[in-house]
C-alpha positions, 0 to 999 in steps of 0.5 A: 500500500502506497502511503500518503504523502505527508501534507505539512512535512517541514511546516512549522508553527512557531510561537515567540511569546512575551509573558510579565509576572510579578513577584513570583517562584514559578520554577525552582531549584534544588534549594528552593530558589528561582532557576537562573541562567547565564544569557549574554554575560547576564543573570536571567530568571528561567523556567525549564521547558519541562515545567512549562510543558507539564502544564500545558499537558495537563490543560489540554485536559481542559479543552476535551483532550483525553490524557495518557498516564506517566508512570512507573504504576504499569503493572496496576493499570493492567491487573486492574484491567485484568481483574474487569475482564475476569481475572482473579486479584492474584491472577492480575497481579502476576500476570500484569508483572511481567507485562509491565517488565517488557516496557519499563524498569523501574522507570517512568512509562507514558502509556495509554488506557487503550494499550493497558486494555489490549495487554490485559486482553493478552493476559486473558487470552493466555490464561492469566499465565505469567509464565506464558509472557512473551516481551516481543508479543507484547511491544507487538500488541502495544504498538498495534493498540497504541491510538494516538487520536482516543488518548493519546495526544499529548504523546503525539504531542510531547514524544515518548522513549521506551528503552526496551522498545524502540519501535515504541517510541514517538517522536515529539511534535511540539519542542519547548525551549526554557523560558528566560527573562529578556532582561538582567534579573536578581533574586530577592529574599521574602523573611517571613514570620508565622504567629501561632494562634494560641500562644500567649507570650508574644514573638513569631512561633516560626520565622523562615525565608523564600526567594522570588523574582519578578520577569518578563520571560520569552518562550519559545515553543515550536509545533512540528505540524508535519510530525504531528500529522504523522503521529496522528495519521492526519486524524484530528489535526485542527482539534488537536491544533486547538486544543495545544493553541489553547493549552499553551495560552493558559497553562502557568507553572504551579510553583507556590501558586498560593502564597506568590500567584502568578496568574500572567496571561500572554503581553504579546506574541508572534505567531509564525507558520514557515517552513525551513530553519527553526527560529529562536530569539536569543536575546543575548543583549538584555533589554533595558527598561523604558517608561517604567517596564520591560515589556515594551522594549522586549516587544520592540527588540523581538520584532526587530530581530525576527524581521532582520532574520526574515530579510537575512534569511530570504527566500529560505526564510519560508513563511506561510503566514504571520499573525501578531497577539497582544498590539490591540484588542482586535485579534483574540486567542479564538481568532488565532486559533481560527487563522491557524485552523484556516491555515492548516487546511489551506496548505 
């Protein structure tokens, strides 16, 4: 069978994002403090890629998204599965043990109800017998079960590596870069004090300390849409493009949420649909502030870089389309969504 030809190889959305929070911990360290970098000769604040896509994975459950599961817990999905389908709590158990051997270690595995209902039926169909599991047969079974579109997108999404089972791997459609402050940052220490309601002698019960910072950070996210049409067989592209889009523009890092909300939205942002060379800004130099912030000069600074590139670049620069967030009130989230939307289905 002749495989279709893949509609949006190279094609790319690009999103430059600029994003203020106050005072804030959105990504910490090993003792607690906000992650820095060294950018341009220059201490920056940071948030890690993988704190910021864990959040976005999370919200797409929001906007109807059907999630897999990350976790070392394979074996309990599948006896669980096992014991619907007849299976004693002992027969489950040790059948599901070696089943969960074939695909992981002791390590995190990102995995799907649909795969875990399939191994369960194997199980079934060998009589629960442990003894009679076959690795091969299973990385088989987990493969041909494995439905990106049912619950699986966000692996479609954000990639999966199976050390025991290469064929089982996913190449990731979406790529994160960590996000950094634009401009030169120092963390700052809270002291703090607690009273116990209680007490009678006056004086602190406790007395501690938290670092913060404040920032206008640039993310960088790229979303490979040929790689996702791959994945998905070109099922669910415009819904899953909605459902990443939305995600994206509302998912904010966890850290000390309630005793340093950062609840920012996007400032601005430049949505590129191109083909050819990805293209991050690296705001090497840091901005300064002007009329009392960073964000206008980082806007500034952002559009002049990818507008140099684009002339420097020319024809191999590849863009499809352009769409610009956050200069007026004109142009909404659900109006980006539908320009994107629009786009897919005409290229």
């Amino acid at each position: 069978m002749t495989q279709e030809p893949n509609p949006y190889k190279n094609t790319r959305i690009e999103f430059h994002i600029l994003q203020s929070f106050p005072v804030t911990c959105l990504n910490r360290d090993d003792v607690g403090a906000p992650k820095t970098a060294q950018v341009g000769g220059s201490t920056r604040a940071r948030v890690s890629s993988q704190c910021w896509k864990r959040q976005v994975r999370l919200a797409l459950h929001d906007f109807g998204v059907t999630l897999a599961v990350r976790t070392k817990k394979v074996a309990e999905m599948v006896a669980a599965e096992a014991v619907a389908l007849g299976a004693t709590a002992e027969q489950a158990d040790a059948v599901a043990a070696p089943i969960a051997d074939a695909l992981t270690k002791d390590t995190l595995h990102f995995f799907t109800m649909t795969e875990a209902k399939a191994l369960a039926e194997y199980g079934k169909g060998i009589g629960f017998d442990a003894k009679a599991v076959n690795a091969k047969e299973i990385h088989k079974i987990a493969k041909k079960s494995f439905d990106p579109v049912i619950d699986g997108i966000d692996i479609a999404l954000f990639g999966r590596m199976v050390a025991q089972a290469a064929e089982l791997n996913v190449e990731a459609a979406a790529s994160f870069a960590h996000a950094i402050s634009t401009h030169r940052v120092t963390n700052e220490v809270e002291f703090f004090t607690a009273l116990d309601d209680l007490q009678d002698e006056p004086g602190s019960a406790h007395m501690g300390s938290l670092e913060f910072n404040s920032a206008t950070y640039y993310r960088y996210v790229r979303l490979d849409l040929g790689q996702l049409w791959q994945t998905l067989s070109g099922q669910s592209m415009t819904e899953a493009l909605e459902a990443f889009v939305k995600a994206l523009y509302v998912a904010v890092p966890s850290a000390r949420q309630t005793t340093q909300s950062g609840a920012s939205p996007w400032e601005f942002a430049k949505i590129l649909v191109r083909r050819g060379q990805p293209l991050q800004v690296p705001f090497e130099t840091a901005v300064r502030a002007e009329n009392g912030g960073f964000l206008q000069p980082s806007i500034d600074s952002l559009k002049e870089y990818l507008a140099k590139k684009e002339k420097l670049s020319g024809s191999l620069f590849g863009k499809i389309a352009e769409f610009t967030y956050g200069e007026d009130d004109s142009f909404s989230v659900d109006d980006l969504v539908a320009s994107l939307k629009s786009t897919l289905e005409n290229v």
